[in-house]
C-alpha positions in Angstrom: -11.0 69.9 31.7 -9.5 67.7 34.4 -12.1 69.5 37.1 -14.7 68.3 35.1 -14.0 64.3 34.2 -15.2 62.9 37.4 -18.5 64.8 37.2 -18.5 63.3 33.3 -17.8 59.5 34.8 -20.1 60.0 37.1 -22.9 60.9 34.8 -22.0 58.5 32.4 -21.9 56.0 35.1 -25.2 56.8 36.4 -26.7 56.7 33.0 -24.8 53.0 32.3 -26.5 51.7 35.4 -30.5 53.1 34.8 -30.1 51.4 31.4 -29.4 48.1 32.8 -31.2 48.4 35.6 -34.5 46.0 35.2 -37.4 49.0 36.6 -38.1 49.3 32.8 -41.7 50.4 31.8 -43.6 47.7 30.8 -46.1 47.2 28.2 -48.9 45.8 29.4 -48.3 41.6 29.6 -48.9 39.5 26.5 -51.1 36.3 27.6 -52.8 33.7 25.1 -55.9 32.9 26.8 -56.6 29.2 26.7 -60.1 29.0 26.7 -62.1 31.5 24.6 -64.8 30.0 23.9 -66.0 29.0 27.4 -68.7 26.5 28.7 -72.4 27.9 29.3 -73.5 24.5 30.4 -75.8 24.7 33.3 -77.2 21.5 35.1 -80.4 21.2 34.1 -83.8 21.4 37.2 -83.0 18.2 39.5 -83.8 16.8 42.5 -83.1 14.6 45.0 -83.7 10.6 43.7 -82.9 7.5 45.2 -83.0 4.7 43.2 -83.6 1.2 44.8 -83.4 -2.4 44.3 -81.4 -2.6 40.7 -78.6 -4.6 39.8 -75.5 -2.1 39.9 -72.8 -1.9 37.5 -70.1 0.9 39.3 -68.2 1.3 36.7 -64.9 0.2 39.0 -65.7 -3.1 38.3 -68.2 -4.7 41.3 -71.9 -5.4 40.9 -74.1 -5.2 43.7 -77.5 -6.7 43.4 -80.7 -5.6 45.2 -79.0 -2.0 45.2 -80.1 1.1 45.7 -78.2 4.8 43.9 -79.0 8.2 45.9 -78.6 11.3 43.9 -78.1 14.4 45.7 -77.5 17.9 44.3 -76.3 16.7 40.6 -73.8 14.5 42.0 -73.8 10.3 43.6 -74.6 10.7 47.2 -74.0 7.1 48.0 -74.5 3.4 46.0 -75.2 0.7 48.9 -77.9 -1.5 50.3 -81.8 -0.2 52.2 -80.5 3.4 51.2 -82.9 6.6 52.8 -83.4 10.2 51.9 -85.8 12.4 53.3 -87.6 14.2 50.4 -86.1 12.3 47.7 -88.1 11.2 44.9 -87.9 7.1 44.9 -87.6 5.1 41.9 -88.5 1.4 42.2 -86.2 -0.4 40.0 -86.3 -3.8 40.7 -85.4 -6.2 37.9 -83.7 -3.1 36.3 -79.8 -2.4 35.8 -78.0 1.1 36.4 -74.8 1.9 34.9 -72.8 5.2 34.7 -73.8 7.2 31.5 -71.7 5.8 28.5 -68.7 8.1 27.1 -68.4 7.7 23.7 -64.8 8.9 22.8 -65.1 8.9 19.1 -67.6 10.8 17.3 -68.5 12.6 14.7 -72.1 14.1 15.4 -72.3 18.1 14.6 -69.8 18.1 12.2 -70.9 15.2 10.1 -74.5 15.4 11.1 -78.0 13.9 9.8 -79.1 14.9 7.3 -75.5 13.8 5.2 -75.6 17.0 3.0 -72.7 18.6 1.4 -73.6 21.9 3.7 -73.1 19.9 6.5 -69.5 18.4 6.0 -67.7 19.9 8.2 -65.5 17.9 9.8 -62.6 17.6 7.9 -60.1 20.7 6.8 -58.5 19.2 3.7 -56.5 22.0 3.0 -53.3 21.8 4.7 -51.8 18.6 6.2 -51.5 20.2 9.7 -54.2 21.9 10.4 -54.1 22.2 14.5 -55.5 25.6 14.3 -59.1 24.4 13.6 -61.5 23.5 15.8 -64.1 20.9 15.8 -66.5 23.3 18.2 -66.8 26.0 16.0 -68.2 23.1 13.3 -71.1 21.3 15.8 -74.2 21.4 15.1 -76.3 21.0 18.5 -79.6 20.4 16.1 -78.1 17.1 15.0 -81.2 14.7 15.8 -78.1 12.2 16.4 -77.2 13.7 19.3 -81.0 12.9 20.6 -80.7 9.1 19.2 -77.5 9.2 21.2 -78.8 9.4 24.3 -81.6 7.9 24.0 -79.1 5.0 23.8 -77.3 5.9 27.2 -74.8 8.1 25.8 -74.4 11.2 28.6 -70.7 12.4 27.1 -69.4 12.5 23.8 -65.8 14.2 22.3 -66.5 15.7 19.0 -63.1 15.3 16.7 -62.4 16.3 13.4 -62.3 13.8 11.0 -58.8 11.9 9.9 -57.8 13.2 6.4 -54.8 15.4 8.2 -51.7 14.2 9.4 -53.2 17.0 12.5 -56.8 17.7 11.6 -57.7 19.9 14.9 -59.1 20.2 18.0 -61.6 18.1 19.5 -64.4 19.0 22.5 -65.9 17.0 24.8 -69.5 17.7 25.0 -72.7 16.9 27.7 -75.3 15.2 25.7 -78.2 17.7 27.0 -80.6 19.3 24.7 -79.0 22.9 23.9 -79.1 25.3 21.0 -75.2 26.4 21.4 -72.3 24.2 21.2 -71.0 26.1 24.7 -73.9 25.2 25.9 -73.0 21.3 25.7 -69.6 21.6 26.6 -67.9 19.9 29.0 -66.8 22.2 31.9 -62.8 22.0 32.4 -62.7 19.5 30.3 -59.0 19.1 28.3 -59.2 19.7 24.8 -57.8 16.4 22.4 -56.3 17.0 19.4 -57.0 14.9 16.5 -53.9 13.4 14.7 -54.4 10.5 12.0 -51.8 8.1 11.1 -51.7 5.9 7.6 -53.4 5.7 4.8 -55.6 8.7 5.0 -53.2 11.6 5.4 -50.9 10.1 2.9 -53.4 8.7 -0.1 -55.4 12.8 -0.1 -52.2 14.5 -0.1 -50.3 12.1 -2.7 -52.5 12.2 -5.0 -52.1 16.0 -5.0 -48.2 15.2 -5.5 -47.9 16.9 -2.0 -46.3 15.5 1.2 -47.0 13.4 2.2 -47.4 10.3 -0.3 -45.6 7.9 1.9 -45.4 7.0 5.7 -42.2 8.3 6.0 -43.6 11.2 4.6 -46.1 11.5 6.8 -43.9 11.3 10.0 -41.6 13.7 8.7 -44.5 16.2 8.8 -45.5 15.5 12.4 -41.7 15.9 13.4 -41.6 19.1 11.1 -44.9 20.6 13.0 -43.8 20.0 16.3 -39.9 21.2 16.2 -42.0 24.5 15.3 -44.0 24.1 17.8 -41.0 23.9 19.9 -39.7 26.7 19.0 -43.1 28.4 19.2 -42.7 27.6 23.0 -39.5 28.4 23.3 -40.2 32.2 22.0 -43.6 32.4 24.5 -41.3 31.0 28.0 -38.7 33.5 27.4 -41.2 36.1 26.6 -42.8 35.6 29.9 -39.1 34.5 32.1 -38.0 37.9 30.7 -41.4 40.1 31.4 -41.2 38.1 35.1 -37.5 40.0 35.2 -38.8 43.3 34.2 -37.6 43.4 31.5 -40.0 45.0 28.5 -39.9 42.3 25.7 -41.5 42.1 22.4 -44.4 39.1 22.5 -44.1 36.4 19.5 -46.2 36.8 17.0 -49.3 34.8 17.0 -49.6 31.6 15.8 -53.2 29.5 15.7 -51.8 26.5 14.7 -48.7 26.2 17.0 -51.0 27.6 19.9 -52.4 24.4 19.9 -49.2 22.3 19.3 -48.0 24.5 22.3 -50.7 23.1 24.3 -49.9 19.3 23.9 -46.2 19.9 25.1 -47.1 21.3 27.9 -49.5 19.1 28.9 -53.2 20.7 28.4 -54.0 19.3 25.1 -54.5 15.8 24.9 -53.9 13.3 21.9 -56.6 10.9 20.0 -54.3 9.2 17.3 -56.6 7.5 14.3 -53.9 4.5 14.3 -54.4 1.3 13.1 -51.2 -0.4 12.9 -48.9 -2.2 15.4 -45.6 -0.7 14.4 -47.3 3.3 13.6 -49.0 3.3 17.1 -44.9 1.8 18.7 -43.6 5.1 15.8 -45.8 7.2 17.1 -45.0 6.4 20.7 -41.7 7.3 20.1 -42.6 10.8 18.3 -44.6 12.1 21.3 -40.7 10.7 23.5 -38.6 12.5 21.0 -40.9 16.1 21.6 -42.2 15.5 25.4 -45.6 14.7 25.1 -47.6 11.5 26.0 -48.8 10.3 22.8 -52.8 9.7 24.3 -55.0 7.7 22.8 -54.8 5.9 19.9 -58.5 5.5 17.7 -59.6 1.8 15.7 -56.1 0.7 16.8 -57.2 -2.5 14.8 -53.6 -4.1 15.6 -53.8 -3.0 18.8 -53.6 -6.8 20.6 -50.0 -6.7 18.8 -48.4 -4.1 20.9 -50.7 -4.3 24.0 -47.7 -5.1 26.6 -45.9 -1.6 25.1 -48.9 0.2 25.1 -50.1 -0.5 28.9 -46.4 0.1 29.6 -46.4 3.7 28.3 -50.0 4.3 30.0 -52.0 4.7 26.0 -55.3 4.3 25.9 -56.9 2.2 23.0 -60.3 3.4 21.8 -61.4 0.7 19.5 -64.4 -0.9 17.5 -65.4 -4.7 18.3 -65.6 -6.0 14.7 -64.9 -3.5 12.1 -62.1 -4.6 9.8 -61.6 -5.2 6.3 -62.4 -2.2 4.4 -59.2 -0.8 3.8 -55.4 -2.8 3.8 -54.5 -0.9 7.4 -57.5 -2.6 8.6 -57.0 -6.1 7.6 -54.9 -7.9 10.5 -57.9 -7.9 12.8 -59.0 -10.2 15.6 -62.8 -10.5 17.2 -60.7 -10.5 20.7 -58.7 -7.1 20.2 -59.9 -5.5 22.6 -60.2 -8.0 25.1 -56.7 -8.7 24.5 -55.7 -5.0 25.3 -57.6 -5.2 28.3 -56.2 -8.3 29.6 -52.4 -6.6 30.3 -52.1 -5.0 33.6 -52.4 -1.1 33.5 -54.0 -1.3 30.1 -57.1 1.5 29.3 -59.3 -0.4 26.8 -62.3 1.6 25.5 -64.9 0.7 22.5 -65.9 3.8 20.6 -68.4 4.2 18.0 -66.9 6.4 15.1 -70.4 6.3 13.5 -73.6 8.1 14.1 -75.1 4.6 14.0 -73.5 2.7 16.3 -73.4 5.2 18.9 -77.0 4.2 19.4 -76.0 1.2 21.0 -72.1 1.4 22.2 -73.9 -1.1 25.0 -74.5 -3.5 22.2 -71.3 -3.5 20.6 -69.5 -4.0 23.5 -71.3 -7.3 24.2 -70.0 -8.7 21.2 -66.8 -8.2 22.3 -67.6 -9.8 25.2 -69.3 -12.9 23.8 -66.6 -13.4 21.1 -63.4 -12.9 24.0 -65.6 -15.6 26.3 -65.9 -18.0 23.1 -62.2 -18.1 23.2 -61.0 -18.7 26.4 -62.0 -15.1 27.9 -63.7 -14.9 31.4 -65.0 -11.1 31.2 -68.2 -10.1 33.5 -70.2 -7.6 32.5 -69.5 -5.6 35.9 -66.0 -5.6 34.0 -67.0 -5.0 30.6 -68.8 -1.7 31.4 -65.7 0.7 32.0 -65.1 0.1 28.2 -67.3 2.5 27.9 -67.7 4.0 31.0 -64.4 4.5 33.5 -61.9 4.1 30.7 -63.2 6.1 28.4 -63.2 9.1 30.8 -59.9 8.4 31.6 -59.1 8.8 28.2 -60.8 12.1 27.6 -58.8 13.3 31.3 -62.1 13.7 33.0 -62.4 10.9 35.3 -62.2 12.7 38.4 -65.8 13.8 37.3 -67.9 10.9 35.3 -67.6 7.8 34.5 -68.6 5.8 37.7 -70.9 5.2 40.1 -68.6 6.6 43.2 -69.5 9.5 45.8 -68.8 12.5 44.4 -68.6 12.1 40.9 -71.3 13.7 38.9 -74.5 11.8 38.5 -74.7 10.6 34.9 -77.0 7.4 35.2 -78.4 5.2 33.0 -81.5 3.1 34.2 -81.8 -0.1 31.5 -85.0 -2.3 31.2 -82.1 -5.6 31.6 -78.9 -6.6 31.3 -77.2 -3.3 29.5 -75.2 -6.2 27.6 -78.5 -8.3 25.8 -79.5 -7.6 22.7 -83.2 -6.4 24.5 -81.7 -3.9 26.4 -83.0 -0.4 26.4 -81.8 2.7 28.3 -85.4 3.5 30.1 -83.8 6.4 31.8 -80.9 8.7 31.6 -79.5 11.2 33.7 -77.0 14.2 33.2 -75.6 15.6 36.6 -78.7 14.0 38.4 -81.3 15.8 36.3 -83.5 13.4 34.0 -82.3 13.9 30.4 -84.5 11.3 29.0 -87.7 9.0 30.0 -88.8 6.1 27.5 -92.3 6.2 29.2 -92.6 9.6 29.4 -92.5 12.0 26.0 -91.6 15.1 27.8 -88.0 13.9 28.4 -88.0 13.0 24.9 -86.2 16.0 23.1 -86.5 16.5 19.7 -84.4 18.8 17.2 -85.8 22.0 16.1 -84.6 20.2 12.7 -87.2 17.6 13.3 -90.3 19.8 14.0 -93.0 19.7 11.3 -91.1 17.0 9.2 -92.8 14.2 7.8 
């Protein structure tokens, strides 16, 4: 028996080491893919078109009068003075302004859509009080006529967003405002998802009067805090999954998880936040929620007490995406002032931004934003419209994480353009031509750019 032992230690030796060694077969790897349901959007026929003698609003706040926009393969060529471009189709627009298309960061169209029928509510998921797994894509309707009055006001991007009964009500998408038959077909390429969150009354007043939490604030920020140390743990299952794959190692992948996919998403950055917030000291709470779990707590939507906080939130880089004169209609909405958002917008760093929330209003996002203007002037404001236009141009893509693309009139960025009959900010203005990566999306004068839902055809 002695002979044999060192050919035994050996073996078992040899056998201790292949079992730790990391050459272990692998199951094929695990990943979540991010983006399932992928962008079809494809720029519509174009051509080259200069644009001359307007009054130009860039969007990065000059004006240039007597100015001329090139537009050159779906993007802004240049934006200067006695432009040329062989081949290009010129526009004469003297006495007319150009803007960049307006982003509307708040809407409801295709998920709330006209006509307002019961069959066509589909925008909010009352079911749970998290509900991150939906998504507001899969509820759009692209045959929503709104979407044609929408642009027919100057609207070239829109972000579609579940509505606000949840404390988490779901994914948003940011969508092209073309004529399209799909919802991928709209969608914004590479642009970040949002998730809709909802602060306040709403969240709290639907799920009280079930006797569920939340009834109370507290309640409701104990359910954010509950969702997200899931999520972290959710994350922290999926990094050591992959750390230990990466080793060679042959682990067993978490179990999937729609919801916490999502929540996943904001802490590591991909998935960005549009807060329905209204009060001073929920938006400051909720700042310090997205601290306490990692994330940058976005933007926050109506923000009605917005002007109360506006040092913190330009300090912690928020957007505000607010209405110019909607207040009243509910207690969180009470402690308003005409000048909020020019009061946002007057700290340094700040991202102001008017959104419309209403299928309505989006018509004319130009329109509203003048009144802003005209009640912050009354009052000791000095805001010029070359100014005024990023509400709803510059800082509105910022907020959605696509300003690298849209939002104004720079080289390089795509070429969504809005030609208006005057001023964009008088109550006679009218978008006479829009736009969307250069190619004409709509043409007061001329009915073939004049889309109209299948919905529409053959109604009276």
């Amino acid at each position: 028996m002695a002979k044999l032992m060192p050919s035994l230690v050996a073996v078992a030796l040899s056998t201790a080491i292949a079992g730790c060694s990391p050459a272990e077969q692998q199951d094929p790897k695990i990943t979540i893919n991010a983006n399932p349901y992928p962008s079809t959007y494809q720029i519509l026929p174009n051509s080259t078109t200069l644009l001359k003698n307007a009054i130009v609003l860039t969007g990065t706040g000059e004006r240039i009068d007597d100015a001329d926009v090139l537009i050159k393969d779906g993007k802004i060529s240049a934006v200067g003075q006695q432009l040329s471009a062989e081949g290009a189709v010129v526009v004469d627009a003297k006495g007319k302004w150009i803007t960049p298309g307006i982003i509307d960061v708040h809407s409801h169209l295709g998920v709330y859509p006209s006509p307002n029928a019961e069959s066509h509510n589909d925008g909010n998921e009352m079911t749970n009080p998290v509900t991150a797994e939906v998504w507001a894509e899969h509820s759009v309707w692209p045959q929503d006529p709104g979407f044609n009055r929408a642009r027919e006001g100057g609207i070239t991007t829109l972000q579609i967003l579940p509505g606000s009964a949840n404390l988490i009500g779901g994914r948003g998408v940011t969508l092209k405002n073309v004529p399209a038959t799909t919802m991928q077909a709209m969608k914004f390429p590479a642009a970040p998802y949002g998730l809709k969150m909802a602060c306040g009354e709403n969240p709290k007043s639907l799920y009280g009067s079930r006797n569920e939490l939340p009834m109370t604030r507290m309640g409701n920020m104990a359910g954010y805090r509950t969702a997200f140390i899931q999520a972290t743990e959710y994350k922290r299952a999926w990094d050591k999954y992959d750390v230990e794959y990466v080793a060679g190692k042959n682990p067993v992948a978490p179990k999937r998880d729609l919801m916490k996919d999502t929540l996943k998403g904001v802490l590591e950055g991909d998935i960005l936040i549009h807060n329905h917030c209204y009060k001073a000291e929920e938006m400051a709470m909720m700042i310090d929620l997205g601290k306490e779990f990692g994330y940058h707590a976005g933007t926050f939507h109506h923000a009605v007490e917005a002007y109360k906080i506006a040092d913190l939130l330009a300090e912690n880089g928020n957007c505000a995406a607010m209405w110019p004169d909607w207040w009243g209609f509910k207690l969180e909405a009470y402690d308003m002032v005409l000048e909020n958002v020019a009061m946002v917008d007057a700290v340094k760093n700040s991202c102001a931004v008017v959104h419309s929330d209403s299928g309505v209003t989006i018509q004319r996002l130009n329109q509203e934003t003048a009144k802003i203007m005209n009640n912050a002037n009354e009052n000791g404001f000095d805001l010029k419209a070359e100014h005024v236009i990023g509400w709803i141009t510059a800082n509105a893509a910022k907020s959605l994480g696509i300003s690298d693309k849209t939002g104004s009139l720079e080289k390089g960025k795509n070429a969504d353009v809005v030609v208006w009959n005057t001023n964009p900010f008088s109550v006679y203005a009218q978008a006479e031509q829009v736009f969307i990566d250069g190619a004409k999306v709509y043409d007061r004068q001329d009915p073939a750019y004049q889309a109209q839902s299948d919905f529409m055809l053959g109604q009276q």
